[in-house]
C-alpha positions as CSV (number, residue, x, y, z in Angstrom):
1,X,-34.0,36.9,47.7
2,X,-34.6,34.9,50.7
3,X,-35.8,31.5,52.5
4,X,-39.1,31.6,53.3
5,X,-39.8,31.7,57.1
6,X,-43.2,31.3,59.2
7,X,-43.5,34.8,59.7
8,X,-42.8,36.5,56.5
9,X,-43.8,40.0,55.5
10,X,-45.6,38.8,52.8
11,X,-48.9,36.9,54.8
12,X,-49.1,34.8,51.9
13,X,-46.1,33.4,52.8
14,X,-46.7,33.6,56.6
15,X,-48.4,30.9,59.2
16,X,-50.0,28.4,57.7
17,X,-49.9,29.4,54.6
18,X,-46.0,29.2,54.5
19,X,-44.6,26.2,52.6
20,X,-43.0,23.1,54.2
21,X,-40.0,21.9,52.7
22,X,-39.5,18.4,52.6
23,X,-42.1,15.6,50.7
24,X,-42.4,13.1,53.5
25,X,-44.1,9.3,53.5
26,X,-45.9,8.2,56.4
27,X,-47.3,4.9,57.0
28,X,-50.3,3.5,59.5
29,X,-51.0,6.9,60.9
30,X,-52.7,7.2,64.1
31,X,-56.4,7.3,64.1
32,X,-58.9,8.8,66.8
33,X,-62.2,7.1,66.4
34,X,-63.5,4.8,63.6
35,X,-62.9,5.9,60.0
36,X,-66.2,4.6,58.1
37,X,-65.2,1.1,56.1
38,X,-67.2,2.6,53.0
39,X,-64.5,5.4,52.5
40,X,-61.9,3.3,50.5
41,X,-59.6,5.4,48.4
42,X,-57.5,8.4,48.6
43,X,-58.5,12.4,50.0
44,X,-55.9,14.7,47.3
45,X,-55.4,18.2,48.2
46,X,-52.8,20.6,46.4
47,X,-52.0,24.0,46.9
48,X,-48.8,26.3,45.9
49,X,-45.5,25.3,47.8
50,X,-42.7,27.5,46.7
51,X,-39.5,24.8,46.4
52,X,-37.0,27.1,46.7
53,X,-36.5,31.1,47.8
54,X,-38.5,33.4,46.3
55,X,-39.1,37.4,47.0
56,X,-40.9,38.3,49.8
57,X,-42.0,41.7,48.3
58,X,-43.4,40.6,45.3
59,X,-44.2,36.7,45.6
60,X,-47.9,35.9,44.3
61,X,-49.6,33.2,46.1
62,X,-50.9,31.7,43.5
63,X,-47.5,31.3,41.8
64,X,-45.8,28.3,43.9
65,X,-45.1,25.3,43.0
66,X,-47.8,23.1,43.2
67,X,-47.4,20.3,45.7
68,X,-49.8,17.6,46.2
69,X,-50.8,16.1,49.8
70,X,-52.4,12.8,50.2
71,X,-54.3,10.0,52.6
72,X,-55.1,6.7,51.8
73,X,-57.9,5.0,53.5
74,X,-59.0,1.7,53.6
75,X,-61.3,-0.6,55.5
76,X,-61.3,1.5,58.4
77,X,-57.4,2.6,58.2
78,X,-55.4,5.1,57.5
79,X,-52.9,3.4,55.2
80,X,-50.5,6.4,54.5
81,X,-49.8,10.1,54.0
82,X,-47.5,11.3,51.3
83,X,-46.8,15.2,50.0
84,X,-45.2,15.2,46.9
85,X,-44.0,18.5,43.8
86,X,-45.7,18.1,40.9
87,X,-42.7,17.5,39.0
88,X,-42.9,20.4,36.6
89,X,-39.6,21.5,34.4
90,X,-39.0,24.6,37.0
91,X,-39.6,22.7,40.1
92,X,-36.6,19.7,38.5
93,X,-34.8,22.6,38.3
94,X,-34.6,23.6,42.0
95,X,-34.7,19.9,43.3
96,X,-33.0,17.9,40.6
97,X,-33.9,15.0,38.6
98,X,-35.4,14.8,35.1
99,X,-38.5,16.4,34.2
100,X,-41.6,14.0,33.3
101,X,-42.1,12.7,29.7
102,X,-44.4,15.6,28.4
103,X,-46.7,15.0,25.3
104,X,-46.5,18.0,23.7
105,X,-43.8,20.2,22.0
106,X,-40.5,21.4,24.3
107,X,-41.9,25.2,23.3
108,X,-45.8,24.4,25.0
109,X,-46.0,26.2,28.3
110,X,-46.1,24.2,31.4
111,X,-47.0,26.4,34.7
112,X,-47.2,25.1,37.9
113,X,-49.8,22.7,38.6
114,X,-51.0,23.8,41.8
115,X,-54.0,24.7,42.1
116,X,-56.7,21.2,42.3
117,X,-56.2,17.6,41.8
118,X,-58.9,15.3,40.5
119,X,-59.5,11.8,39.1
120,X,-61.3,11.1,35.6
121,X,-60.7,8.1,33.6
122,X,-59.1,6.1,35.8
123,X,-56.3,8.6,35.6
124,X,-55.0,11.3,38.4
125,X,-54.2,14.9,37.4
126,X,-53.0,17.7,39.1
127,X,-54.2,21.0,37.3
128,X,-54.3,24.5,37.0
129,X,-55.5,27.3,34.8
130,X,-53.6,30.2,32.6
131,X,-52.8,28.1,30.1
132,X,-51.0,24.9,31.4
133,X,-51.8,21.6,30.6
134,X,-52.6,18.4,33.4
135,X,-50.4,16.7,34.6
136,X,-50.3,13.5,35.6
137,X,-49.3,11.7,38.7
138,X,-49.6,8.2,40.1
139,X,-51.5,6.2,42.7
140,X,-48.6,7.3,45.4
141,X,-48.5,11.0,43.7
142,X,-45.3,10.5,41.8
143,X,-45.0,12.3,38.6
144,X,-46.0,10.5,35.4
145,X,-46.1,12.8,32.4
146,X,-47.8,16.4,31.3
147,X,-50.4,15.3,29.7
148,X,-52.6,16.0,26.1
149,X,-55.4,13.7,27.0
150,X,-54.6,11.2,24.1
151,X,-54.1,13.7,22.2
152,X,-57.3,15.6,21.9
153,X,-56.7,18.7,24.4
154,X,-55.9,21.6,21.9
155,X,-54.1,23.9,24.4
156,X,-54.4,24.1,28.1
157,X,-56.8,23.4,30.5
158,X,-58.2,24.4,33.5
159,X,-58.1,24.6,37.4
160,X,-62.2,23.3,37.9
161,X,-63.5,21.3,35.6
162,X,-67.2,20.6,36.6
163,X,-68.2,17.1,36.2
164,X,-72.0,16.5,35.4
165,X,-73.2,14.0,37.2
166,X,-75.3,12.6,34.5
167,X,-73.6,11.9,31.9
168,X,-69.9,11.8,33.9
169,X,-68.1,14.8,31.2
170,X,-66.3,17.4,32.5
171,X,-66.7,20.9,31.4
172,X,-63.6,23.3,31.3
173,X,-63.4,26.6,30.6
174,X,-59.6,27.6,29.7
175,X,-57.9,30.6,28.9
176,X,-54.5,31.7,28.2
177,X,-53.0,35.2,27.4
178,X,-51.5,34.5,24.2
179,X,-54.6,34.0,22.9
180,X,-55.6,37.2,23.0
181,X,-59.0,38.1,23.8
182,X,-60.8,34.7,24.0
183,X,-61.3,31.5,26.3
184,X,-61.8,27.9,25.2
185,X,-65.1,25.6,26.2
186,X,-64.0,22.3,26.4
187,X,-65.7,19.1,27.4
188,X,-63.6,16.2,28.3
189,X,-66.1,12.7,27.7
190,X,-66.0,9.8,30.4
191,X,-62.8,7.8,28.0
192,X,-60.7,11.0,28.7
193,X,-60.8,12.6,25.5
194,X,-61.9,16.2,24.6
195,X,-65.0,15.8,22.1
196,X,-65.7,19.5,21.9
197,X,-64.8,22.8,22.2
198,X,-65.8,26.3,21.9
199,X,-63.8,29.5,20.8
200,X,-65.6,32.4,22.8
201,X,-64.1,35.9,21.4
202,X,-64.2,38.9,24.5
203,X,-63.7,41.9,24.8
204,X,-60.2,41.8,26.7
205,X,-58.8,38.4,28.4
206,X,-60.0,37.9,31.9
207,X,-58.9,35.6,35.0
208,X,-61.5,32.8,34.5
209,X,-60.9,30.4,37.7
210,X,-64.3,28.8,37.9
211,X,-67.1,28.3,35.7
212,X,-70.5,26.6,36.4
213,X,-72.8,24.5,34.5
214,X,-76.8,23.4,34.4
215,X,-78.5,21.1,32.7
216,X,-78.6,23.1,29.1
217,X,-76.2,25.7,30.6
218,X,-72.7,26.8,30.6
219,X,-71.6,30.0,32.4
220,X,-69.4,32.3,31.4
221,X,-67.7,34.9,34.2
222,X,-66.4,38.2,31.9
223,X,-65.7,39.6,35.2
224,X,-63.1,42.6,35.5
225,X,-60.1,40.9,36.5
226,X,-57.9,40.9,33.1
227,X,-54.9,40.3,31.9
228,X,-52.6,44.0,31.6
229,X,-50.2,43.5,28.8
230,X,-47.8,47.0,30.2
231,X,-47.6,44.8,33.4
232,X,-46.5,41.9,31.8
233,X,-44.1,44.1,29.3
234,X,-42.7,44.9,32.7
235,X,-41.8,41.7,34.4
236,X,-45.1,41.2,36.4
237,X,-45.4,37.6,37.1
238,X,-48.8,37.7,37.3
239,X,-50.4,40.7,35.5
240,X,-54.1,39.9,36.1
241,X,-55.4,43.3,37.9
242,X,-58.6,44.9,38.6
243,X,-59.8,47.0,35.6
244,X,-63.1,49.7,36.7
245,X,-63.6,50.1,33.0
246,X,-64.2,46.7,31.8
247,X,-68.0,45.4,32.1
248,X,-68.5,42.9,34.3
249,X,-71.4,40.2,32.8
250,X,-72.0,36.5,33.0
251,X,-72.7,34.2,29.6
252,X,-75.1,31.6,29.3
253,X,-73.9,29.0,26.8
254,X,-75.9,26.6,25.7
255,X,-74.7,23.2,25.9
256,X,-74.4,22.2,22.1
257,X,-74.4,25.8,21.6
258,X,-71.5,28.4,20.1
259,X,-70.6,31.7,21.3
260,X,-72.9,33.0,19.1
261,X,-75.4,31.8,20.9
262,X,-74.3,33.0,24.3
263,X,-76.8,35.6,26.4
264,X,-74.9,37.9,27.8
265,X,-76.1,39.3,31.5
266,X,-74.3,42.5,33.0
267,X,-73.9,42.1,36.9
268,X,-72.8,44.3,39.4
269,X,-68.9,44.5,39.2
270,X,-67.3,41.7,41.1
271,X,-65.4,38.7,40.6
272,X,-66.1,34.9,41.7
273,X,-63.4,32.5,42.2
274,X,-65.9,29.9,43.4
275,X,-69.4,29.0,42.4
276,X,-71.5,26.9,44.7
277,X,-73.4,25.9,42.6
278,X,-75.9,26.8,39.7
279,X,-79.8,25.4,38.8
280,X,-82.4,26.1,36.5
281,X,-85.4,27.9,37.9
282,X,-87.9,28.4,35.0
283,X,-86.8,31.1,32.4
284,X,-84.0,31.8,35.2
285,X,-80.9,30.6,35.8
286,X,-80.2,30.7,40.1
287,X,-76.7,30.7,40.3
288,X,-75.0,30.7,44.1
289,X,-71.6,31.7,44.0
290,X,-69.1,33.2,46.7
291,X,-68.5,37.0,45.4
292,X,-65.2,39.1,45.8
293,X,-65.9,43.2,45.5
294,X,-62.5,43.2,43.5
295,X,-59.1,41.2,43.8
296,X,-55.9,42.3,42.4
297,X,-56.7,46.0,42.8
298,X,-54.6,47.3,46.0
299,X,-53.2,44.2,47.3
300,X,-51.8,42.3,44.0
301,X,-49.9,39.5,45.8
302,X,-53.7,37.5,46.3
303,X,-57.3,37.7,47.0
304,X,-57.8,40.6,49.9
305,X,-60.2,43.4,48.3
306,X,-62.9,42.9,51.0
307,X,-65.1,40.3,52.3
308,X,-66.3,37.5,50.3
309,X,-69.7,36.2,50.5
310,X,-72.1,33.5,49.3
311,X,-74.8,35.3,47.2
312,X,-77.2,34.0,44.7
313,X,-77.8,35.7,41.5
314,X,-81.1,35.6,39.0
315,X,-80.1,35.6,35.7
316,X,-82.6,36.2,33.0
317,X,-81.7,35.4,29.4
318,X,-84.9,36.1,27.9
319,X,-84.8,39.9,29.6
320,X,-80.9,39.9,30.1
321,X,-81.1,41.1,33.4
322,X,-79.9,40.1,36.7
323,X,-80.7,40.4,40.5
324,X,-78.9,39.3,43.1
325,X,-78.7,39.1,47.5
326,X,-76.3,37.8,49.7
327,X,-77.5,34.7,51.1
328,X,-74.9,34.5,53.7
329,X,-72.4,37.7,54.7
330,X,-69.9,35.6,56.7
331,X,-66.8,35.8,55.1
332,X,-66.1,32.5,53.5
333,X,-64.6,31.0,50.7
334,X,-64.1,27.1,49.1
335,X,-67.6,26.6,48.5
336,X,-68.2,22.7,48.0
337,X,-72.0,20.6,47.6
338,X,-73.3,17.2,47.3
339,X,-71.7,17.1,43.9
340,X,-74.5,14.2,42.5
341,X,-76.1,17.3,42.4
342,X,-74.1,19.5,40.2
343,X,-76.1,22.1,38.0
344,X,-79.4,20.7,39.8
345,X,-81.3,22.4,42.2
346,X,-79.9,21.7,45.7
347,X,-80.3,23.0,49.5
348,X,-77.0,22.4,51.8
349,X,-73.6,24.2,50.9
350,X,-70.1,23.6,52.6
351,X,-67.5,26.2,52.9
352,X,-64.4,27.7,54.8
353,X,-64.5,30.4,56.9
354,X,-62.2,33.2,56.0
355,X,-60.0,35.3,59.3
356,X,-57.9,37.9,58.4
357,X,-55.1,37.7,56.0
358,X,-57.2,35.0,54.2
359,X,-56.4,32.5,57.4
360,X,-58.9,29.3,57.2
361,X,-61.1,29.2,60.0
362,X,-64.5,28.0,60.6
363,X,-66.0,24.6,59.0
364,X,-69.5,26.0,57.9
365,X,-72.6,24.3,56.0
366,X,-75.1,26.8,54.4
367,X,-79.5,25.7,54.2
368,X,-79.4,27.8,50.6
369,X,-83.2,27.7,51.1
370,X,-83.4,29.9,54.2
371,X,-79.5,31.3,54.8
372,X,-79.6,28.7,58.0
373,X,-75.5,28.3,58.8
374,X,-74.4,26.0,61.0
375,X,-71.3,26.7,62.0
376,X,-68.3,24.7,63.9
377,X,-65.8,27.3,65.3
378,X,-62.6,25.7,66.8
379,X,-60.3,28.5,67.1
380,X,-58.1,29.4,67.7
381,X,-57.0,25.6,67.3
382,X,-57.9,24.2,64.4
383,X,-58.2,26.1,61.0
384,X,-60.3,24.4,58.8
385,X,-59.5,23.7,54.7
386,X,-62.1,23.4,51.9
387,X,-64.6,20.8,52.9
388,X,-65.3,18.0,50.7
389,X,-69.0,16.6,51.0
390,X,-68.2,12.5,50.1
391,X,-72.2,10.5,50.3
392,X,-72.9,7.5,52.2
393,X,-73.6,4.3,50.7
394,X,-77.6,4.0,50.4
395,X,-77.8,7.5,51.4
396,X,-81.4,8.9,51.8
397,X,-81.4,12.7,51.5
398,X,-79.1,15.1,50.3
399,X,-76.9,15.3,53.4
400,X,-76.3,12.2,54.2
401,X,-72.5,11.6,54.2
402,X,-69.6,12.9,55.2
403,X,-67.8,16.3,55.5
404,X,-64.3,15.4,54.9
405,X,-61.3,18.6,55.5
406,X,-58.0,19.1,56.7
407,X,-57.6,20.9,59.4
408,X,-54.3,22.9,61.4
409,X,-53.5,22.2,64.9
410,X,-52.0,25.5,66.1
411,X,-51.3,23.6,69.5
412,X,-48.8,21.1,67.9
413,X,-48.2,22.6,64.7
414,X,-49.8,19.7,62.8
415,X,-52.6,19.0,60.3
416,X,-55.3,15.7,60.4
417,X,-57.8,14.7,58.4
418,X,-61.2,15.4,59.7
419,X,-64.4,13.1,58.8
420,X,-67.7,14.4,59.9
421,X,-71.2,13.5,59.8
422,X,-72.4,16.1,57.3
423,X,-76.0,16.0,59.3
424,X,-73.8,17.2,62.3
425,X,-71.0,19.2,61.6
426,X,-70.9,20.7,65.1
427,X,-70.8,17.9,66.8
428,X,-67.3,15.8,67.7
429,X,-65.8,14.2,64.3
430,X,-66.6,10.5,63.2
431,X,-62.6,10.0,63.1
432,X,-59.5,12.2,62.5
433,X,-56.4,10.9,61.2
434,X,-53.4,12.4,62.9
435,X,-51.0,13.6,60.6
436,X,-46.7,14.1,61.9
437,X,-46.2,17.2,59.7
438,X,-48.2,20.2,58.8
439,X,-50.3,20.6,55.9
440,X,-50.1,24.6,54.6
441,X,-53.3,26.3,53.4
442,X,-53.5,25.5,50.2
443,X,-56.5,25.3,46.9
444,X,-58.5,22.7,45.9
445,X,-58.7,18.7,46.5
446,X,-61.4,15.8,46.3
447,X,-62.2,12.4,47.7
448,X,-60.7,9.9,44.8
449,X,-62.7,6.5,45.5
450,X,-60.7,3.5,44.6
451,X,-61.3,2.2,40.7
452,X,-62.1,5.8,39.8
């Protein structure tokens, strides 16, 4: 066992994807140029951050401890930073103190919730999939309890809910290896309570990160990435590996529908972490999605099995076929939209960049209608994070808004907060908040709008 240092062996451990150690509060942070008034709230980002040692050899990246990084803004300031553990049982048991009040039974698993962070119901949760619950936090990212959602969440949840921007429900798809060969459809209704769910039996228990939604669709990724129960015998810590011989297909559930009812589509083998985002074209469903060749095959300490890029598929449930093409081969990865636009048809797409050894590079926004990329390419200074697309008040196209990421100074060894015109990504930022410490590479975050 050993400390983690900047330059591990393992490069998911290494440069900026290395942890920090200490949860830091920051106050009035410096700003360079004028942060709009509109943006009033709170940009969340979380991301594994192992607390204590771990080994080099065999340490998963998507096994650390989750820890949550935060900026409040405010009538044109920067009010604070704060990085704070999720305060799960095994994280109180490398840093002290008392776990969080927890509504469910001492035996129910609680994993580290690392992986996104979102606001619904007027509550904040940090989240992740595999079968943990949400937890959780405060305004100020303390810890406030593992959470059942009043009582109506049946088991675990999941690390991307997809909110429909309709009706304001989230849809879930969760899975956890106990159960065997299934995954659970949830959806979670504005009050915060689940009011449905959905047993859907497979054929053996895949990784299911992501799913996507349209408006009468839900879709299912089998995708060959399952759960090995001889690894697991064994002491893997995460025993989700490439498998040639499963068949890789996508489900269309219908809304009100049961898995019964799904149309199952065979695809190409591949797995997607990260849908853009998915529409209904006529008898098809067009789903744009960033696509892995295979994870967890070779390399089984993260996602390095070859480029991923955006591609849009054609799914036909009436023929139960698919086609597919790549819409843009730049390796990339964190694919965000105008999110009013969820599971309608849309044009522009935001996304990371992805260097070698998974480093975050280039800030990129994708014309889905033609494969257009505009591209803003700052290295080898900055590294950009997942982009959050956040609309202006009164907006009048798609676009109009902002493009709001964190980014990693290389020259000082610090992160800020960059805000962009989302019409003009390549040109200088609107403002960037100037952060003391350094934000690591992490997952998933949003813009959490004050009141929401």
């Amino acid at each position: 066992m050993s400390t983690i240092e900047r330059h591990s062996s393992n490069p998911y451990l290494s440069n900026n994807l290395a942890p920090v150690h200490e949860e830091v509060t920051v106050t009035n942070l410096r700003v360079t140029g004028h942060i709009p008034t509109e943006l009033s709230g709170r940009y969340l980002r979380n991301g594994p951050n192992p607390a204590g040692s771990v080994d080099e050899n065999t340490h998963h990246w998507f096994l650390g401890h989750g820890m949550v990084h935060g900026i409040r803004l405010d009538d044109g300031r920067a009010m604070w930073y704060r990085n704070r553990w999720v305060r799960t049982n095994d994280v109180c048991k490398v840093l002290g103190g008392t776990p969080p009040p927890s509504d469910w039974p001492k035996d129910h698993p609680t994993f580290s919730a690392n992986t996104n962070v979102i606001g619904h119901a007027g509550h904040t949760f940090a989240i992740v999939e595999g079968g943990g619950p949400p937890v959780e936090l405060g305004y100020e990212l303390d810890t406030v309890r593992v959470s059942n959602l009043h009582g109506t969440l049946p088991h675990s949840f999941s690390a991307h809910p997809k909110r429909d921007p309709k009706t304001g429900d989230l849809h879930v798809m969760a899975y956890y290896w106990a159960w065997g060969n299934q995954v659970q459809y949830l959806v979670v209704g504005v009050d915060g309570r689940v009011r449905r769910h959905v047993d859907i039996p497979l054929p053996g228990g895949p990784m299911l990160h992501d799913l996507a939604i349209t408006e009468h669709y839900v879709l299912v990724f089998d995708l060959p990435c399952v759960f090995n129960l001889d690894a697991a015998m064994n002491g893997v810590s995460f025993p989700y590996f490439w498998n040639n011989d499963y068949e890789a297909r996508i489900g269309l559930l219908p809304r009100e529908g049961q898995a019964t009812d799904i149309k199952w589509i065979p695809v190409d083998p591949c797995y997607i972490f990260h849908p853009m985002n998915a529409y209904e074209d006529g008898d098809e469903v067009v789903l744009d999605a960033v696509r892995h060749p295979k994870v967890f095959d070779r390399d089984r300490r993260g996602p390095n099995e070859g480029s991923p890029v955006l591609t849009r598929w054609w799914l036909d449930g009436k023929r139960g076929t698919a086609r597919s093409s790549i819409v843009n081969d730049r390796p990339q990865e964190f694919p965000r939209i105008n999110e009013e636009l969820t599971g309608r048809r849309y044009r522009f797409g935001y996304s990371s960049g992805i260097g070698t050894g998974f480093a975050q590079d280039t800030l990129m926004k994708t014309d889905v209608d033609n494969g257009f990329v505009q591209s803003r390419v700052d290295q080898p200074r900055y590294g950009y994070g997942e982009p959050v697309f956040v609309s202006r008040e009164g907006a009048k196209s798609e676009d109009d808004g902002y493009v709001i990421t964190l980014r990693h100074d290389t020259q000082s060894d610090t992160s800020d907060l960059a805000i962009f015109d989302a019409q003009a990504i390549t040109e200088d930022p609107v403002a960037v908040v100037h952060l003391p410490v350094r934000v690591p590479n992490g997952f998933h975050g949003n813009w959490i709008p004050d009141g929401n």
